[in-house]
C-alpha positions as CSV (number, residue, x, y, z in Angstrom):
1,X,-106.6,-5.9,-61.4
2,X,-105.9,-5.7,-57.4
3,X,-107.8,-7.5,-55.0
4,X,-108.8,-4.6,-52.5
5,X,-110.5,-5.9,-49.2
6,X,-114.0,-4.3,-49.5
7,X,-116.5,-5.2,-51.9
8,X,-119.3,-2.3,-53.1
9,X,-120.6,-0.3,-49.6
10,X,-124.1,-0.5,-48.9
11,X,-126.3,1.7,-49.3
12,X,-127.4,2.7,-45.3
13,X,-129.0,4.9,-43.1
14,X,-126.1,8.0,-42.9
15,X,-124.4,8.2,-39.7
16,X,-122.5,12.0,-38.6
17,X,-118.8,11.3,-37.8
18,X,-117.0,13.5,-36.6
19,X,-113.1,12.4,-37.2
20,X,-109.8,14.4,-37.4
21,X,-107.4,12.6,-40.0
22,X,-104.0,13.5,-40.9
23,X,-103.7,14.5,-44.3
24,X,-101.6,11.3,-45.6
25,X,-104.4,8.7,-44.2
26,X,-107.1,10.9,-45.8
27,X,-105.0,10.8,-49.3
28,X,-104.7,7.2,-48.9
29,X,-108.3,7.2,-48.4
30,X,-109.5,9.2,-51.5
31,X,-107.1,7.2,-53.4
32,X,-108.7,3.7,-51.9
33,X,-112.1,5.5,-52.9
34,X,-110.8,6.1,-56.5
35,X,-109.8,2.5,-56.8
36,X,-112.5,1.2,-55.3
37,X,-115.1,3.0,-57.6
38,X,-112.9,1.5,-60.7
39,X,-113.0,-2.2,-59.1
40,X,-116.5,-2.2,-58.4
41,X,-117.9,0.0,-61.0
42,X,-119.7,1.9,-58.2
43,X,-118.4,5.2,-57.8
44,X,-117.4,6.4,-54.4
45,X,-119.5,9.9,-54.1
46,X,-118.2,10.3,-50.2
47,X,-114.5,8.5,-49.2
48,X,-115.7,9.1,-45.6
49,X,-118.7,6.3,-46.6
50,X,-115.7,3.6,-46.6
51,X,-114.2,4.7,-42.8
52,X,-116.7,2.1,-41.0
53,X,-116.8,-0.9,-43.6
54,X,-112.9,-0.7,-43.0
55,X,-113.4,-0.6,-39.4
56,X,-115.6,-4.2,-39.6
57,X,-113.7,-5.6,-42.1
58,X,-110.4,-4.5,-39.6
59,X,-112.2,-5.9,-36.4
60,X,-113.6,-9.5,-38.3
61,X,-110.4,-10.0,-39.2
62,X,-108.6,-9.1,-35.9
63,X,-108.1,-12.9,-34.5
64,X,-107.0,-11.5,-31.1
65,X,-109.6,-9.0,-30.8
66,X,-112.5,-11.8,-31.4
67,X,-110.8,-14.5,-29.3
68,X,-111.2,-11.5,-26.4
69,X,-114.6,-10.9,-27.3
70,X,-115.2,-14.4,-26.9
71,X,-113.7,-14.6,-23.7
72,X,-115.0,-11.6,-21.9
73,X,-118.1,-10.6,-23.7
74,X,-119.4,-7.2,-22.5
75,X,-122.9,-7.1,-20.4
76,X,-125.9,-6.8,-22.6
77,X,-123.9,-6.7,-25.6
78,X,-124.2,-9.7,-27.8
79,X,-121.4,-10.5,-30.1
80,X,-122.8,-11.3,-33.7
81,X,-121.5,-15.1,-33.4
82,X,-124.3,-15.0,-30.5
83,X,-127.0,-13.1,-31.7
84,X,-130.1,-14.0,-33.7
């Protein structure tokens, strides 16, 4: 069975996006959906549901992007290493 990167999406509050994707990326991202739903035994009702776990799971894993954050951490923004 293949490993994907995100485990079963939690169940949040909804949040409107409002994204223009070319037609491959949303393909791939039906077809992630599909595979996902099979993995996890959780079906995937809304594909569009999986855009920001992929974003975090992109960003955690981003060495560069956290050393940065690290280094020049935005006013009044606390980075999650920092916060409660």
């Amino acid at each position: 069975m293949t490993k994907l990167k995100l485990g079963p999406i939690a169940d949040d509050k909804p949040v409107k996006v409002i994204l223009e994707l070319p037609a491959s990326v949303h393909r791939d991202l039906l077809t992630y959906a599909e595979l996902l739903g099979r993995t996890t035994a959780q079906p995937i009702p809304d594909p569009s549901k999986l855009i920001v776990p992929m974003i975090q799971k992109f960003m955690s894993s981003d060495r560069a992007f956290a050393k940065a954050r690290r280094d020049h951490p935005r006013s009044g923004v606390p980075s999650p290493e920092r916060s409660g």
